[in-house]
Structures are given as C-alpha cells and as structure tokens.
VOGU-3710 file (C-alpha; in Angstrom, 3 decimals, decimal comma):
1> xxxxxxxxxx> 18,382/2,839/8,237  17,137/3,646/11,618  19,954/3,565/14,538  17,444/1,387/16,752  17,680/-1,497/13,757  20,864/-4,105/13,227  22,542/-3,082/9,831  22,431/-6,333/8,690  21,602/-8,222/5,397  18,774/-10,701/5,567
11> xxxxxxxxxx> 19,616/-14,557/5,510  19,660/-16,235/2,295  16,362/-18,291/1,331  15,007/-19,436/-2,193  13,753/-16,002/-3,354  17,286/-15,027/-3,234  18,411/-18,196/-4,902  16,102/-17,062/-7,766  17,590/-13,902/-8,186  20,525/-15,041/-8,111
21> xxxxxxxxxx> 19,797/-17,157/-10,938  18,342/-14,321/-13,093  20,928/-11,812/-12,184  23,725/-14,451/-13,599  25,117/-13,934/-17,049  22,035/-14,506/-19,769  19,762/-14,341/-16,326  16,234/-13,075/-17,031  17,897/-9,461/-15,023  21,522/-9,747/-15,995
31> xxxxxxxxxx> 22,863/-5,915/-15,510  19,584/-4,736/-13,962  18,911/-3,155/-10,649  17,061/-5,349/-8,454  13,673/-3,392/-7,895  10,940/-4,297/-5,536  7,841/-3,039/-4,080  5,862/-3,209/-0,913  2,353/-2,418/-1,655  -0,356/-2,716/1,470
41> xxxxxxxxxx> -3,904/-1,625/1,246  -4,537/1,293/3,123  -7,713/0,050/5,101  -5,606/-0,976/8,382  -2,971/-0,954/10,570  -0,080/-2,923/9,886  0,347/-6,138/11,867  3,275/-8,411/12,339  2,396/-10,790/9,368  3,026/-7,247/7,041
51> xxxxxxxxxx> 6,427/-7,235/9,098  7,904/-10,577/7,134  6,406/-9,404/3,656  8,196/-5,238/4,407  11,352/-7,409/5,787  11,784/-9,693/2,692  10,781/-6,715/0,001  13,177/-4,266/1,797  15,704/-6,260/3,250  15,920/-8,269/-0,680
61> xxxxxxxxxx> 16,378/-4,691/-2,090  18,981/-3,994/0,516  20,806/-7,222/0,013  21,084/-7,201/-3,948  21,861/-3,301/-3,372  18,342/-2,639/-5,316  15,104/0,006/-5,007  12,254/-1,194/-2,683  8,774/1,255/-3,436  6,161/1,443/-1,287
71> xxxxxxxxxx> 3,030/1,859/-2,718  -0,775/2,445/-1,480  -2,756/-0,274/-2,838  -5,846/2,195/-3,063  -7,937/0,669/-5,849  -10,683/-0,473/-3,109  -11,884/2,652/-2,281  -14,248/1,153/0,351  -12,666/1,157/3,536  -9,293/3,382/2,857
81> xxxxxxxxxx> -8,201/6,634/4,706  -5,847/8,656/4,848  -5,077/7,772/8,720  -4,219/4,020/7,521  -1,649/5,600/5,045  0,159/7,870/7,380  0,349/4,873/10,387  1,761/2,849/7,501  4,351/5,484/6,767  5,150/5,557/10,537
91> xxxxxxxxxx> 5,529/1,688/11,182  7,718/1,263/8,327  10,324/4,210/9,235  10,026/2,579/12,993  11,306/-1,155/11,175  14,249/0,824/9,899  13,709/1,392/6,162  12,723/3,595/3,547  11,177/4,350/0,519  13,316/7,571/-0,325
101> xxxxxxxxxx> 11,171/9,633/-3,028  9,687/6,029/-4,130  6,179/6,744/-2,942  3,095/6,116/-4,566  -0,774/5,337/-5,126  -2,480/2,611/-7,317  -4,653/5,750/-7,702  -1,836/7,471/-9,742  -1,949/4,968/-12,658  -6,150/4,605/-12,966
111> xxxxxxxxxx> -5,939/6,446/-16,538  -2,998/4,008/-17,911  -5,282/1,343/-16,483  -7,781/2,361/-18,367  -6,234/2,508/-21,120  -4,330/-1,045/-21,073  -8,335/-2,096/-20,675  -8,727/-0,613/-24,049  -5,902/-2,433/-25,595  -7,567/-5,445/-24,225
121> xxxxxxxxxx> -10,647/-5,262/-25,976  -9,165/-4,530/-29,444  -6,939/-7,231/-29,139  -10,546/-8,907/-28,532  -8,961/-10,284/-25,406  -12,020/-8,653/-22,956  -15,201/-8,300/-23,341  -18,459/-6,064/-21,430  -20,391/-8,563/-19,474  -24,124/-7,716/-18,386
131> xxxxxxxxxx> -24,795/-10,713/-15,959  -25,684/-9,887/-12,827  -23,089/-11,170/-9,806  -25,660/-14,238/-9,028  -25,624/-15,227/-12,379  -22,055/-15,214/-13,026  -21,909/-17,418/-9,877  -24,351/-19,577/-11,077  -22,621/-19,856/-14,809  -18,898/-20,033/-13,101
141> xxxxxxxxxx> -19,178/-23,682/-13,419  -17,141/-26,806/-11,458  -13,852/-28,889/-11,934  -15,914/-30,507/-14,941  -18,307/-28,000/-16,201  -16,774/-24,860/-18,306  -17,898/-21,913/-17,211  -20,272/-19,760/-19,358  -21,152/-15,840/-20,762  -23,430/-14,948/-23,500
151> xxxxxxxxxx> -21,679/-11,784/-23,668  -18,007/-13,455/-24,409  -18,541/-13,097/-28,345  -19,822/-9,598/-28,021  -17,759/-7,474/-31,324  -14,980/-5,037/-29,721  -16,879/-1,962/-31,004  -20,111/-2,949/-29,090  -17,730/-3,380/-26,182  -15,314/-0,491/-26,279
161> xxxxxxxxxx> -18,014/1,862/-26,413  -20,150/-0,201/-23,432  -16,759/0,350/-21,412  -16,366/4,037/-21,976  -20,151/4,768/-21,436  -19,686/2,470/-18,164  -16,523/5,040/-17,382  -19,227/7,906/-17,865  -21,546/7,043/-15,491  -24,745/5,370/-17,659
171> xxxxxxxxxx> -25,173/2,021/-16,164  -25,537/1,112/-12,450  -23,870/-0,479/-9,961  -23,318/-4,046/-10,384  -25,251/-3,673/-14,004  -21,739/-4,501/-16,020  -18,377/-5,972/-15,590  -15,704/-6,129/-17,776  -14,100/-9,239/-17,951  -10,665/-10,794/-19,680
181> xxxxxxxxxx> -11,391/-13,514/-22,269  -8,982/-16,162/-21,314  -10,360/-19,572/-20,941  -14,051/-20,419/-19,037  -12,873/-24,537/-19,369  -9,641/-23,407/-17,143  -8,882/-25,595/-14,116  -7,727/-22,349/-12,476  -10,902/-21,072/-12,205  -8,636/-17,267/-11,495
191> xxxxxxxxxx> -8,631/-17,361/-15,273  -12,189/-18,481/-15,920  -12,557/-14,786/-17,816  -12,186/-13,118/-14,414  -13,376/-9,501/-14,015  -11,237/-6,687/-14,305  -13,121/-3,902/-13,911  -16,528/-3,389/-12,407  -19,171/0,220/-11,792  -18,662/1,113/-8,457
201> xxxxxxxxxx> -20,125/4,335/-7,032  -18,065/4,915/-3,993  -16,377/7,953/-3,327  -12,100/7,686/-3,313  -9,794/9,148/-0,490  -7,864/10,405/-3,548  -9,593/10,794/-6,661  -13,298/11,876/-4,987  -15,912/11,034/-7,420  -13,725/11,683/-10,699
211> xxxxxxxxxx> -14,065/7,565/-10,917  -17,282/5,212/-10,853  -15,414/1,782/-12,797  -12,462/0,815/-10,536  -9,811/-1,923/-11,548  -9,663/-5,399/-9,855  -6,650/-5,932/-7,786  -5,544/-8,960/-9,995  -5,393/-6,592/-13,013  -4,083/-3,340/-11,128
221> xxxxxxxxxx> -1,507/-4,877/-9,639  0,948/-6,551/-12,433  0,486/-2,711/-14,068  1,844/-1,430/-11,177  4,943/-3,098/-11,115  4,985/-3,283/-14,789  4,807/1,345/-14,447  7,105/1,035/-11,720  9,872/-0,891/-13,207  9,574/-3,556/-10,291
231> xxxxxxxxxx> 12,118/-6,751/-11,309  10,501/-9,086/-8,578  6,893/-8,744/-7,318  7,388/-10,583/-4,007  3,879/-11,683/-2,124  2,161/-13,700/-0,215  1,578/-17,873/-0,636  -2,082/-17,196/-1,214  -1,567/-15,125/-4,478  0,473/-18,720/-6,224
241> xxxxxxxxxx> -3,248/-19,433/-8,324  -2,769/-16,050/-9,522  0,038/-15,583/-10,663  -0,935/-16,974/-14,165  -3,351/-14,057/-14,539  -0,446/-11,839/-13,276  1,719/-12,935/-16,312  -1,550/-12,966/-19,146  -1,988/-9,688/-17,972  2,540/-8,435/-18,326
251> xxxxxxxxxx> 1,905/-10,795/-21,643  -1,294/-9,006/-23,008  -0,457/-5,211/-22,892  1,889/-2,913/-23,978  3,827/-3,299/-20,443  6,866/-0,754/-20,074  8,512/-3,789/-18,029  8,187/-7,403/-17,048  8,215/-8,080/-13,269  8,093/-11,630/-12,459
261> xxxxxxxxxx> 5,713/-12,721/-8,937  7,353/-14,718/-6,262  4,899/-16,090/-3,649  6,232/-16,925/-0,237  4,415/-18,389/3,068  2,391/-15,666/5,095  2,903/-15,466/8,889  0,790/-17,131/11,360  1,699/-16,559/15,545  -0,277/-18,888/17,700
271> xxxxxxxxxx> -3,074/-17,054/20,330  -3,572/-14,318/18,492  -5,721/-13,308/14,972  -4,254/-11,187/12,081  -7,521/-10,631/9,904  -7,877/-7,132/9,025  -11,604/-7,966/9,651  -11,038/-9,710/12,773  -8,582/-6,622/14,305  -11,224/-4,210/13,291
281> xxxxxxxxxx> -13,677/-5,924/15,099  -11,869/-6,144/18,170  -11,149/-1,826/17,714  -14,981/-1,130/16,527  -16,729/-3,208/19,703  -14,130/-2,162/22,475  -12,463/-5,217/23,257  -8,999/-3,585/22,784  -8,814/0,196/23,686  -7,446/0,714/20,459
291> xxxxxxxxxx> -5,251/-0,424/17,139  -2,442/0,437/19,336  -3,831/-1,948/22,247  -0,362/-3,333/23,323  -2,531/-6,643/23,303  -2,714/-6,574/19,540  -0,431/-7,863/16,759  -0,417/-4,686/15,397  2,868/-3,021/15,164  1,413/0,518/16,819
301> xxxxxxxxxx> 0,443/-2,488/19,398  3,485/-4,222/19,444  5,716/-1,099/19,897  3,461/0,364/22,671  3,985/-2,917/24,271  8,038/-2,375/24,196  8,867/-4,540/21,563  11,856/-2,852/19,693  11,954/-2,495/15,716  15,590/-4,979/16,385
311> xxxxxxxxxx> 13,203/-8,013/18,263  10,917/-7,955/15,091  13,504/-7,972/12,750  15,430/-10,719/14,375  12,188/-12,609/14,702  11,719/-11,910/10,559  14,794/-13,667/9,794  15,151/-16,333/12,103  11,528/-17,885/11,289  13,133/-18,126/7,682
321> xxxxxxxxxx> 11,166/-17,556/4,658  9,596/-20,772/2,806  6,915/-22,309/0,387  5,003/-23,650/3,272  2,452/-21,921/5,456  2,894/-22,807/9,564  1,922/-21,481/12,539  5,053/-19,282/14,936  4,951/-19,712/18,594  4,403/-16,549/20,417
331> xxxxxxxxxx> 6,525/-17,857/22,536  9,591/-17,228/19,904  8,450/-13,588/19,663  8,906/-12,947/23,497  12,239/-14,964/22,756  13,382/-12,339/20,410  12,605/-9,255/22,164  13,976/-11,051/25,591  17,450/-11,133/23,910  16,851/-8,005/22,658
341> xxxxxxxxxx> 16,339/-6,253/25,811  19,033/-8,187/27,596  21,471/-6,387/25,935  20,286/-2,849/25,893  17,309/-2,530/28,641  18,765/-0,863/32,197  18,402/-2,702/35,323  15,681/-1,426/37,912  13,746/-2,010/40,968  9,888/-1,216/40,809
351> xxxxxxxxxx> 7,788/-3,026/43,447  4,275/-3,697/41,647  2,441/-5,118/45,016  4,174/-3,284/48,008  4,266/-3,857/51,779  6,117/-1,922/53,999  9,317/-3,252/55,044  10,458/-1,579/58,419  13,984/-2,088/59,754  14,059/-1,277/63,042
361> xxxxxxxxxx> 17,318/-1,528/63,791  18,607/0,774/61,613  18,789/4,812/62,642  15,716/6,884/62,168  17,103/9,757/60,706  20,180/8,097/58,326  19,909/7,859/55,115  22,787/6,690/52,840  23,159/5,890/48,785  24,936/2,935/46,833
371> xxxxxxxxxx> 25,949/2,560/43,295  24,233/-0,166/41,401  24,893/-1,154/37,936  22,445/-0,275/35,367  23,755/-2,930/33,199  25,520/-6,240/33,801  26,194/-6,789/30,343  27,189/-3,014/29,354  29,725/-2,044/31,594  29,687/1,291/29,448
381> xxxxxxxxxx> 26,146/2,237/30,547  27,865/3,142/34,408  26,232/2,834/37,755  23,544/4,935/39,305  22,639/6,231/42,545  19,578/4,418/44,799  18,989/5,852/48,291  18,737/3,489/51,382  16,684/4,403/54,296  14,754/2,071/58,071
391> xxxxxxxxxx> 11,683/1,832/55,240  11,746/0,264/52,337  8,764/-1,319/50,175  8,984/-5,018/49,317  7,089/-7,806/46,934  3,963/-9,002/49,014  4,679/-12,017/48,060  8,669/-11,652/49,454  6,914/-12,295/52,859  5,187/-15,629/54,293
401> xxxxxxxxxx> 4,572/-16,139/57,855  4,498/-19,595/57,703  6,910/-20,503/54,426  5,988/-23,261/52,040  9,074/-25,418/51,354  11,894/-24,317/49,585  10,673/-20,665/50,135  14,032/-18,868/50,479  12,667/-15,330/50,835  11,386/-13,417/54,431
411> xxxxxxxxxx> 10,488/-15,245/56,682  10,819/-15,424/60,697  13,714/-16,279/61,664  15,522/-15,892/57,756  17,961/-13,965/55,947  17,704/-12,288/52,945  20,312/-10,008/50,719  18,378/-6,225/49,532  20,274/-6,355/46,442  22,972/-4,296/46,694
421> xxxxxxxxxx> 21,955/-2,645/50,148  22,152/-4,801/53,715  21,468/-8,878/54,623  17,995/-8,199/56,802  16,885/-11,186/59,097  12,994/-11,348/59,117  11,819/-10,559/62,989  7,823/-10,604/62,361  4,976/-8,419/61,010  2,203/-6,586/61,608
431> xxxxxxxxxx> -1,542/-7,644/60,303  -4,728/-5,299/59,891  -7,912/-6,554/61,571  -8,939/-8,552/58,101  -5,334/-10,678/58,792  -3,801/-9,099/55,995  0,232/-8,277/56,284  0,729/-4,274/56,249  4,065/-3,934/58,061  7,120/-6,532/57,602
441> xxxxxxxxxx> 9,781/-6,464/60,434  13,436/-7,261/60,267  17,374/-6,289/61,275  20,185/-5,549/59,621  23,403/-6,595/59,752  25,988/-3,101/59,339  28,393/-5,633/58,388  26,852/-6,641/55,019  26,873/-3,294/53,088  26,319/-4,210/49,343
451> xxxxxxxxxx> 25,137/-7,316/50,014  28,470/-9,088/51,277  28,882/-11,574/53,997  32,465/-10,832/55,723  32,405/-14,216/57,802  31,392/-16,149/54,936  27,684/-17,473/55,406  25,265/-18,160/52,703  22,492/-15,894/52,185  20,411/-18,042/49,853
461> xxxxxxxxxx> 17,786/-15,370/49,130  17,920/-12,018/47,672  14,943/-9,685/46,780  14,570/-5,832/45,181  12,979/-3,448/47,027  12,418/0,682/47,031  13,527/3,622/49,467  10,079/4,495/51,019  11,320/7,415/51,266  12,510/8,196/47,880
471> xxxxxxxxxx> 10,147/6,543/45,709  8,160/7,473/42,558  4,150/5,740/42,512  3,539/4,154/39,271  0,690/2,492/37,487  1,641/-0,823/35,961  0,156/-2,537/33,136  0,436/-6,385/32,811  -0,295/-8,061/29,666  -0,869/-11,561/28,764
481> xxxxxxxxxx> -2,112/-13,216/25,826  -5,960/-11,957/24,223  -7,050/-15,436/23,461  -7,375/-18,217/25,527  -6,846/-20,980/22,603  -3,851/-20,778/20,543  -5,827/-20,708/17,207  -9,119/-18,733/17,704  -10,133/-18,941/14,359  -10,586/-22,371/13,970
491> xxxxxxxxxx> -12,750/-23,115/16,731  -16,605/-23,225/16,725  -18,401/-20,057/17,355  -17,113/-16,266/16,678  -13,151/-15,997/17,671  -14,701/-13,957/20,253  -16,202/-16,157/22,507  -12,270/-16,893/23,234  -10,333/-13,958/23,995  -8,942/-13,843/27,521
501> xxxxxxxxxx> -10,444/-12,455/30,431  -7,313/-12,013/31,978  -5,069/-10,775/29,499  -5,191/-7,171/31,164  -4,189/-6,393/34,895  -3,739/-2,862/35,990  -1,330/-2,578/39,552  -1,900/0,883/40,794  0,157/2,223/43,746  3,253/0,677/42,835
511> xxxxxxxxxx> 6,470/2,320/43,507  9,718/2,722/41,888  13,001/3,825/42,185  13,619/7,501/41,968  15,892/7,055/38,880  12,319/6,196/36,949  10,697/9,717/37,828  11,887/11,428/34,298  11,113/7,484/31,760  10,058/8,738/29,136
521> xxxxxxxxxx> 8,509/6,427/26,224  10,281/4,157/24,451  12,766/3,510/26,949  12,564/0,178/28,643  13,768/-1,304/31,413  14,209/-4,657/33,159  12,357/-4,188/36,332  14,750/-6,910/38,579  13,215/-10,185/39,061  9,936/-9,285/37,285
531> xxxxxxxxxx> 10,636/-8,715/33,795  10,975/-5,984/31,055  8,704/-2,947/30,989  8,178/0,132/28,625  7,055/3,226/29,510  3,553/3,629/27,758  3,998/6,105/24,728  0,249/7,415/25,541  -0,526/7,165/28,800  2,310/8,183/30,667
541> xxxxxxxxxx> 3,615/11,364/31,971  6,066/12,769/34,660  2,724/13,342/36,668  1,411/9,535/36,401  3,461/6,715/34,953  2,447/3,839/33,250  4,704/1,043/32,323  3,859/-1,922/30,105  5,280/-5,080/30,706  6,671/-6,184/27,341
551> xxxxxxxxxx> 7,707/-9,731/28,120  8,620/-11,923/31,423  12,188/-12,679/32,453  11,369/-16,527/31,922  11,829/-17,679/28,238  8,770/-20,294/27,760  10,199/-20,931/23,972  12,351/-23,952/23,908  14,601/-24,841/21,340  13,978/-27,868/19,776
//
C-alpha cells in the first residue's frame, strides 16, 4: 500500500455481510481465500465512479485478507489501446493498491472461450444464427410476445462446423451470430437466446488479426472469473438483469470454479458527466485540454487538480456502498479533500491579484525575517523563514477607498495585522489616470512585531501579503465546476450546451513567497485565506509556476 493512502480496512456494508455468510462453517466459501477481480475496459481513463468499484474489489480483498486481480477487459477490440491500459496501471498504484503478479487480459483466455462455445453447442445449448441484426430486433419480441429464430433447431453438427468456419474467416461481418439457447418466452429478455459470439473484423491491440469472432462481454466475463478462481465477482447495479446469464453460463460449462456476482450502486457526483462517451467528447472537440483536464472526473484530472489518493478514499467509504443508485454532492468531494489537506498541506502566502503596498514609514534599506508556522496543526512540520521589507504586495481587493460596511480590511484611517509581520494603519493610495488603485499607502507601528498589540487594542483585520522584494511570480489556475446544471445529462439538448463558461480563470503575475520557488508537483499547499493549491504536475517548472487550486477554504457541504 502506497504511504500517501490510510492503512485502513473499508467499512462494513452488505457485500461483506454476504461473505461473511458464505465464509461461515457449511458457507458456499468455507476455508477458501476470498478472491476478487477488478476488470475495466481499456478504452478510457479511469474516472471517480471506477474509484468506488477498485475501492470495494480491493479494499474487500484487503479486509477478508484475500487476492484482488486486475484484469483488461479487452474483448471489444474497437476502441482499446495500449495508452488506456498503462494510465489504468498508474491510477490504481496512485489509490494505493496492487495487483502483485495478478495481471491479466480477457485476450489471454479467447481459445478456452472458444472452446466452452463448443461445449455449448454439443450440449445443444447454442446454436449459429444467420439473421441479420434488424431482424433479430424485429423477432426479439415484447413483455407478451416470445421472441423468435428459425435457426434455434438447427442440429449441433450443422452448427459446430458453421462456428468453426465463422472462426476461419468464411462469412462476413454481421452475416452470423452465435447465440445461447435459453428461453425466447423469458421475461428477462438478457436470456432471450442472447448472442455470445459474433464475426467481427477489427484488428486487436493484442492478438492483431489472429481473431475475426470475438466473445460477448456477458459470456467472457463469468469465464474469466470462473479461469481466475475469483470467489466474488463484485459489479456494478446495472449488471443485476444479468446476472442470471452470468450463472447459466458458470452452470453450462465445464467451469474450473464458481464465482458468484454481487451488484452494487454505481457512483453519480452532481455537475459533472462520467460517460466514457461523454469524457471523450469533451477530450476529442477541445473543451478540456485533456483527460487530465483538472476540470474532469477523471482521476489523471482529479490528481492534477490536487486531490490526494487519501480524499478519494475517504470519500469511497464514507458515501457507503448500497443497492440503490443516487446522486453525491460535489460538494462532499471538496469536503473530503478539505480535511484532507488540513492536516497535511503547509501554510503559505501567494497574492493572486497584487497591488503594491508601500510603507512609508518604515526604513528604505532594512530588511528583516520572521518565523511563521508552516502548520498549525503539525507542530512537527517547524517554522520557516519569510522576509519583511517598506514593499509588500497585497489582495486588490484588501483595499477600498470608500469601505462597504463591515469591511474590516485597509482602509483610510484603519488598522490591519500582516500576519505575522507589523499592525499597518491605511494612510491613502495612489490611482493611474483610468482611476484604478496601483500604490496602497500605510504606517507601521515598530511596536507590533508579529502581529501583537502591547497596549492591548483590537486589530479586527488581518490580511497575507508578499516581500516585494523577495517574491517568486506565479501563474495561477482557478477551477470551478464544467457544468452549469448539476445533472447535464438530463436536460434537453447535447450536455454540451451546459458546461460552464467560467469554470477556468488563469491569474498571471501573481506572486508568492520565496519558500514556493523550488514546489514541485504534488505538493500542495494552503495558500492563507484563499484556499488549497497544487503545483501543476505538467505545466509547472522552477522557470514558470503554475498552481491549481484544488478546493476553497469554505466547506459548501453541510451535514445533514
């Protein structure tokens, strides 16, 4: 397990109640290893909805002390690459688990495959079909009407050597289907005598043309984990309806094992989209720079954004796993990360829209240092050294010539603390010809070094600023949410008529401390009084730094 992740077993929940059950004495599993898989398709990046289902296989293998395998589900060969399958490798590692020599391809087992499709079709349980894709469609049939094939009687000879001439390459695309012969008058129309292996010419990241029939996924699949050994196939809700097909198909062959499939509710976050299709879209017509656009729910996304593998997982478990789909604030996300980064995330100061602070009271030529804290809540992390100086850069918006009420920052006439540094009193400013503030004007009083008041008055303001003189420019990247509507996909029109103008704002010229000079990606910080930032694991470099913000200081998620 990674050192960036909790070691920690994940909450109980009814899949573990389950197993439980069948590891008990005369249980289903009773003196077997618990043995699970995690099996995406390699056509995408990972995004946080994959997060719950590589939490609950993993962190159920690690609980029961069990196996978790992660295999390519490669038996699409349409839109899978090798890229997909190495980002997968990477995103998994970065959640803190592992495979150990556990790693396969589908691919691996298309021969047994095969062969179990044999065994089908002497047992007379499939059959070759020869209607075309519109006509099975049209003979699939309704709640009340069974559906049809004139093919389903065909002999097993006349099939078995259709399939193998099918294998070699004689028929078209599309011209033939093998299907299982369950039960055309089923209610489940997954077992109307669904296909389970059709002629597909495409070429395969792995097997290059050696293949033109390729398994369905709902026959694949329960051989998989039947090869493997897998105990508990755990997946997602919408996979329930097949699960009866999963166990005809453990039931029907000569299966070295007998997993059993246990379907819990997928993940859905509010103002976002987690298609595959959807993402992709977004990559292919430059909405998002990227599948690492820390905008997207991707987890390349979400870690360039400066969430930490520790957030997620704490997200993972605290959302709970049930029966029943819902929808996850985003809100809760930023929750988990914010108490995340509490904890570990060094304190700061980075002014993102600067104006020139000028106290002119204070010598010319001095310069002197102070010790600040890097973190209130880890005394162990020690202090660091920020240089003080008559110039200092300041919020914009710390300044208002004429303050609104309750405005406790600069003003004429008011006192702020510099944390850490000097109480200043506000004496005026100085305005370009387009009345726009460039220069901010105050004293300070010796008196108050580190931000103390000897005689005892209240200083009700206190703001962060930079050493003018000592400062580092940085580019800062603020990020908000990409849609405007907090479920784009059920509104009318594409989902992209709703993404979010604004979700993107780039502050050049910004300046930070000097301490920030060597941030190097992933580190994060809590830039005082404006929230945590990452440095940008891309973009950013000793010569030009880019922060992210991951998340504001104000929790918006409130417990209910």
């Amino acid at each position: 397990m990674s050192e960036t992740t909790p070691n920690e077993v994940m909450t109980g929940n009814f899949i573990h109640d389950f197993i439980d059950e069948e590891l008990a004495e005369g249980g289903r599993c009773e003196g077997m290893q618990v043995h699970t898989r995690f099996p995406p398709e390699p056509n995408g990046y990972l995004h946080i909805g994959h997060a719950k289902a590589i939490c609950i296989n993993f962190g159920t293998a690690e609980k029961y002390k069990g196996i978790c395998n992660l295999r390519m589900d490669d038996t699409n060969p349409t839109k899978e690459d090798v890229e997909y399958v190495d980002a997968i490798k990477e995103d998994i590692h970065w959640l803190g688990f592992d495979w150990d020599d556990r790693f396969y391809f589908a691919s691996e087992y298309f021969e047994q495959m095969y062969d179990f499709a044999v065994e089908l079709i002497n047992k007379g349980l499939a059959y070759v079909c020869e209607l075309t894709p519109e006509q099975m469609r049209e003979y699939r049939g309704d709640t009340s009407t069974p559906a049809k094939s004139p093919f389903r009687d065909r002999p097993a000879e006349e099939s078995l050597d259709l399939f193998k001439r099918m294998r070699a390459g004689e028929f078209a695309d599309g011209s033939m289907t093998l299907r299982a012969k369950i039960d055309l008058a089923s209610g489940n129309f997954n077992m109307r005598d669904p296909v389970i292996y059709r002629i597909n010419r495409l070429h395969h990241h792995r097997t290059g043309d050696s293949w033109c029939i390729y398994p369905m996924y709902d026959f694949a699949h329960p051989i998989e984990d039947a090869l493997e050994g897998i105990t508990h196939s755990l997946c997602s809700l919408e996979f329930e309806d097949h699960r009866p097909l999963y166990d005809w198909v453990i039931d029907n062959i000569s299966a070295p094992s007998k997993p059993r499939q246990i379907e819990f509710a997928r993940l859905g976050i509010n103002n976002t989209v987690m298609s595959k299709r959807k993402l992709r879209a977004l990559v292919e017509e430059n909405h998002v720079s990227g599948w690492d656009d820390p905008r997207m729910p991707t987890l390349c996304g979400l870690r360039r954004r400066g969430y930490t593998p520790r957030s997620i997982r704490s997200f993972i478990d605290q959302i709970g796993v049930s029966k029943v789909n819902s929808i996850v604030e985003y809100s809760f996300l930023e929750h988990c990360l914010r108490d995340d980064l509490n904890e570990t995330a060094a304190r700061v100061m980075c002014v993102t829209r600067p104006v020139k602070l000028v106290i002119t009271n204070y010598p010319e030529a001095q310069t002197e240092t102070f010790e600040v804290e890097n973190n209130p809540n880890r005394p162990e992390d020690g202090t660091r050294t920020v240089t003080f100086s008559r110039e200092c850069w300041i919020e914009a918006d710390d300044f208002m010539e004429e303050p609104i009420k309750k405005y406790q920052r600069l003003y004429p006439g008011n006192e702020v603390r510099l944390k850490s540094a000097y109480i200043v009193k506000c004496t005026g400013c100085k305005k370009n010809e387009n009345g726009v503030v460039t220069e901010v004007y105050a004293e300070y009083d010796p008196e108050t070094r580190g931000g103390n008041t000897p005689d005892g008055r209240k200083v009700r303001g206190t703001i962060h600023w930079v050493d003018a003189e000592n400062a580092v420019d940085a580019e800062v990247r603020l990020y908000d949410n990409l849609f405007t509507v907090p479920d784009p996909d059920a509104q009318e029109g594409s989902f992209l008529d709703y993404l979010n103008p604004k979700s993107l704002e780039v502050l050049t010229n910004c300046k930070a401390e000097k301490s920030l000079a060597e941030a190097k990606a992933p580190q994060s910080f809590q830039f005082m009084r404006l929230g945590y930032f990452c440095v940008d694991n891309k973009d950013s470099s000793p010569e030009h730094l880019v922060f992210n913000r991951s998340v504001s200081l104000k929790d918006g998620f409130k417990k209910k």
